[in-house]
C-alpha positions in Angstrom: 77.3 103.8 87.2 75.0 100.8 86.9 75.0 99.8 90.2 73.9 103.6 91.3 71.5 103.5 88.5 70.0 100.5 90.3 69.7 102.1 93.8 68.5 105.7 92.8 65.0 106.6 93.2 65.4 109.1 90.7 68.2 109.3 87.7 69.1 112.7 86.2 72.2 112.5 83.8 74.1 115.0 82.0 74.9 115.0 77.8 78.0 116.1 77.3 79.3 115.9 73.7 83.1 116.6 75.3 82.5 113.2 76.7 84.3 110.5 74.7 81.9 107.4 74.0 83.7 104.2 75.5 82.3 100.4 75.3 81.5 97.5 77.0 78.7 98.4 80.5 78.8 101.8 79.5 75.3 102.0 78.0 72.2 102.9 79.7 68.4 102.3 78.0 66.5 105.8 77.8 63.4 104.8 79.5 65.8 104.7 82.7 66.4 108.3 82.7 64.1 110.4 84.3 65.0 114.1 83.9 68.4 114.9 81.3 70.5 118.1 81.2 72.3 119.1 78.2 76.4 121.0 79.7 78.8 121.2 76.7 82.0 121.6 78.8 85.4 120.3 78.5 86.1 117.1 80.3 88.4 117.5 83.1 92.0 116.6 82.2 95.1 115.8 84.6 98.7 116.0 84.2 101.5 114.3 85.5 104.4 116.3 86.1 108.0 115.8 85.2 109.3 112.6 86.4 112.1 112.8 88.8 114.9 110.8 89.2 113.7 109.1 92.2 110.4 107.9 90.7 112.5 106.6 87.5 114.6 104.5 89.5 111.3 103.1 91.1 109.9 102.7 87.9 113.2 100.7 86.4 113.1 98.2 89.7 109.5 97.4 88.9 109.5 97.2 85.9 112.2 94.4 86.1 109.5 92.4 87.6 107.2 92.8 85.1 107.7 89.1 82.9 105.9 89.5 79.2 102.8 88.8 78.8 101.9 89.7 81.9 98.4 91.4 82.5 99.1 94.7 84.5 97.1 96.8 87.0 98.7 100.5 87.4 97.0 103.6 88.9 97.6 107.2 88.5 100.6 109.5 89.4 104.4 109.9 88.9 105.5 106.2 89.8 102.5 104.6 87.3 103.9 107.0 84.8 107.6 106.4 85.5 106.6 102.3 85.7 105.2 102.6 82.3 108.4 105.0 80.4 110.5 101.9 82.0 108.4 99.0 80.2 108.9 100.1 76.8 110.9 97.1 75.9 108.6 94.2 77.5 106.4 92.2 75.0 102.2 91.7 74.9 101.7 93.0 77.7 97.9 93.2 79.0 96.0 95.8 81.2 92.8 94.6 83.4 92.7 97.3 86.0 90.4 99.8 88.5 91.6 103.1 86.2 93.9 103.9 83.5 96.0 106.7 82.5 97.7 107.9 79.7 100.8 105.5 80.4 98.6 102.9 78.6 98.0 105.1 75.5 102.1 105.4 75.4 102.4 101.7 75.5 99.8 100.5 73.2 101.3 102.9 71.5 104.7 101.4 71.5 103.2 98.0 70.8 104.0 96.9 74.5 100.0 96.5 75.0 98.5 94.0 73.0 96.1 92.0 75.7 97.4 89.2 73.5 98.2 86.8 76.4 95.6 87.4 78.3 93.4 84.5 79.5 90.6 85.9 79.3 88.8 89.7 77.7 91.7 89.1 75.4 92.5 91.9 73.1 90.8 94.1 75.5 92.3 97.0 78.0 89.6 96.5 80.8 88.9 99.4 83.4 85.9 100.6 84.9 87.5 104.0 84.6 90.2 106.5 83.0 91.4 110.0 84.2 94.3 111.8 81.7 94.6 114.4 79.6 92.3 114.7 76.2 94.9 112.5 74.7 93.5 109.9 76.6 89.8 110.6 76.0 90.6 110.7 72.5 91.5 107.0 72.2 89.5 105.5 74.0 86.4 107.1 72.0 84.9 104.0 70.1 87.9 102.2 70.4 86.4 98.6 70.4 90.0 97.4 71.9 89.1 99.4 75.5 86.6 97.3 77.6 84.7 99.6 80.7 83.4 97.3 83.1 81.7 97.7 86.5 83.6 97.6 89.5 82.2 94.3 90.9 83.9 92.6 88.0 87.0 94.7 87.6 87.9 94.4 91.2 86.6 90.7 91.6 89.2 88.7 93.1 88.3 85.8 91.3 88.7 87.5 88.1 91.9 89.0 89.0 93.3 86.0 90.2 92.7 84.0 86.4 95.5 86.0 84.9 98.3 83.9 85.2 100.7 86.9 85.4 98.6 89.1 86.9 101.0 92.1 88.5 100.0 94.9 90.3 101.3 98.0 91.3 100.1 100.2 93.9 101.3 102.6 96.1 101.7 103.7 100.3 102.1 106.6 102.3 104.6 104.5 104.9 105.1 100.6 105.2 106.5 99.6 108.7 109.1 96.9 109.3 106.8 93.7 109.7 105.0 95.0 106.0 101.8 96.5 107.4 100.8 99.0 104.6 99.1 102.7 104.9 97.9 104.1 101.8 94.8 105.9 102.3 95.6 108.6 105.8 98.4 110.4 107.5 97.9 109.8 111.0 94.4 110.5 111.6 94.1 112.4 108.6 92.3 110.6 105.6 94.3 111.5 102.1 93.0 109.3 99.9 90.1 106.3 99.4 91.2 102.5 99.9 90.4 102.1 96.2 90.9 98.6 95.0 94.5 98.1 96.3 93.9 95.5 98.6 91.6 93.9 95.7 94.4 93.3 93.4 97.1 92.6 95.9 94.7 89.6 96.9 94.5 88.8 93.2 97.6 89.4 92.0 99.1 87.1 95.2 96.6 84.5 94.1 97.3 84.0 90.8 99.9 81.1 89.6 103.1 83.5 88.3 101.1 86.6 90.0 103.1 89.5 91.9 101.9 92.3 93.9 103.9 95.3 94.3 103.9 98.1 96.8 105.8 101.0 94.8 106.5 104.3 97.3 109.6 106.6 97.8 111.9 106.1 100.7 111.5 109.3 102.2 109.0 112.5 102.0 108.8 116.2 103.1 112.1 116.7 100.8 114.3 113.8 102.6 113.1 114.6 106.4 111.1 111.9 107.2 111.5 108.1 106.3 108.5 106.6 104.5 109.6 102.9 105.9 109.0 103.1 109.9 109.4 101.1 112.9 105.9 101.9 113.7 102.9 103.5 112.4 101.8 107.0 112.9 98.8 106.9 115.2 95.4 106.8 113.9 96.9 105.8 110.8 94.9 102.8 109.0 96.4 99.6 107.2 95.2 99.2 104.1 97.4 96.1 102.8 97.9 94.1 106.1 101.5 92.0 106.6 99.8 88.3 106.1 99.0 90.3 102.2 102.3 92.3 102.0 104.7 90.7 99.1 107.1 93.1 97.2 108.0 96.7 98.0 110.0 98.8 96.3 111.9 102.3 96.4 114.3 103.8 94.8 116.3 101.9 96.4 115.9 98.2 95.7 113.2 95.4 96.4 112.3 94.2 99.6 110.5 90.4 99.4 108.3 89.8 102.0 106.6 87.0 101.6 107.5 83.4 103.8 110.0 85.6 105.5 109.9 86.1 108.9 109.7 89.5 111.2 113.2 89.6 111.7 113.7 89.1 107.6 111.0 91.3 106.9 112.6 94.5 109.0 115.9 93.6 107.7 115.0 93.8 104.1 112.9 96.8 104.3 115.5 98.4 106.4 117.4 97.9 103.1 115.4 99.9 101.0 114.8 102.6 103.5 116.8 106.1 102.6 120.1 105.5 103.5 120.0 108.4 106.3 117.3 106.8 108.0 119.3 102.8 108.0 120.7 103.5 111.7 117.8 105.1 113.7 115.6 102.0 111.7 117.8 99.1 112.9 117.8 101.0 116.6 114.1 101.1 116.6 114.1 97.2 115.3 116.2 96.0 117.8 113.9 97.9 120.5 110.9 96.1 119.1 112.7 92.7 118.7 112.8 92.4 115.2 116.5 92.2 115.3 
């Protein structure tokens, strides 16, 4: 918000009452506003849907990764939500992160989230922004433990990277067997924004007992197609390159990447892969030499 504030030539904003009122940069001075609009509407809520099996299973393997006291960055849909039902019994755990959802609600909660071992903004779930249901909006009005920050400081490597056990957990639309990860297009088709994945695998890579996790099921379009490839659709644009890639994980296990070569690399991820999709994934590998 700030930094558009900064650029615009003109600033029209809307009072809302629906709004919650959250801290930290989330104040702007009235002599920067030029024209205001008063809209009492309700804020826009979003739901997750019932968790399936497959995205608890993901949830339970990353979650085993997750040490206490480590300082957590999750994002929004089924896997975040099934990752967070699956860390109920880990200790002071902290959140600095892009977004939040109401997975952190359920763990602070719990008593999971404390931000006590955080290094720094201890205490403090920071975010520069939240999406969930009212539930959500609800606790993070006035709540002096929630911390909104801009962007350039939420997503600063350097500031990522000064959590000691800083973990990460994003998702991809396919990973191929050398670790090159797509998570923002289908082919040439864009899905989604890069967001700050690649911000807090840097981060999370660099810090001392950091981890960054890749999270995605095995397979989509009901089991037909294999979400770990030999190859990339075309058109299709890596967001989290291989020299970045660490830990993936499916329902099916963990694959670490990191110091291993190609030939590790496909052979590990091969090992995750739906188990329909092992043999035509170890034909392609040995086409490509990665065998």
């Amino acid at each position: 918000m700030h930094s558009a504030i900064r650029a615009a030539k003109t600033v029209i904003v809307q009072f809302n009452r629906a709004v919650p009122r959250t801290l930290g940069e989330s104040f702007i001075h009235v002599d920067q506003i030029d024209l205001a609009v008063e809209c009492d509407v309700p804020v826009y809520e979003h739901t997750v849907g019932e968790l399936g099996e497959i995205e608890r299973r993901i949830g339970q393997f990353v979650a085993d990764l997750v040490p206490d006291g480590a300082t957590i960055q999750m994002g929004i849909g089924a896997i975040p939500s099934a990752v967070g039902a699956a860390l109920a019994d880990k200790r002071d755990l902290g959140v600095h992160t892009e977004m939040f959802t109401d997975v952190v609600v359920d763990l602070v909660e719990k008593g999971v989230i404390n931000g006590s071992r955080k290094e720094r903004n201890r205490g403090k779930i920071v975010a520069a922004f939240m999406l969930g249901t009212k539930r959500v909006y609800d606790f993070v009005h006035d709540n002096p433990m929630v911390e909104m920050r801009q962007v350039d400081f939420t997503n600063d490597t350097h500031v990522i990277r000064s959590f000691s056990r800083m973990t990460a957990i994003n998702s991809a639309i396919e990973v191929d067997l050398t670790g090159q990860v797509v998570a923002d297009s289908i082919g040439h088709r864009m899905y989604s924004g890069v967001g700050g994945q690649m911000d807090f695998v840097r981060g999370a890579s660099l810090a001392s007992e950091g981890r960054a996790i890749i999270a995605l099921p095995s397979s989509a379009a009901g089991g037909t197609m294999s979400r770990i490839v030999s190859t990339l659709k075309e058109g299709a644009g890596v967001v989290t390159t291989r020299a970045h890639a660490r830990t993936i994980v499916t329902e099916w296990g963990v694959a670490e990447l990191w110091g291993r070569s190609l030939h590790e690399r496909a052979e590990a991820l091969i090992g995750i892969a739906d188990p329909n999709f092992r043999d035509e994934l170890r034909s392609e590998a040995r086409r490509l030499h990665l065998d």
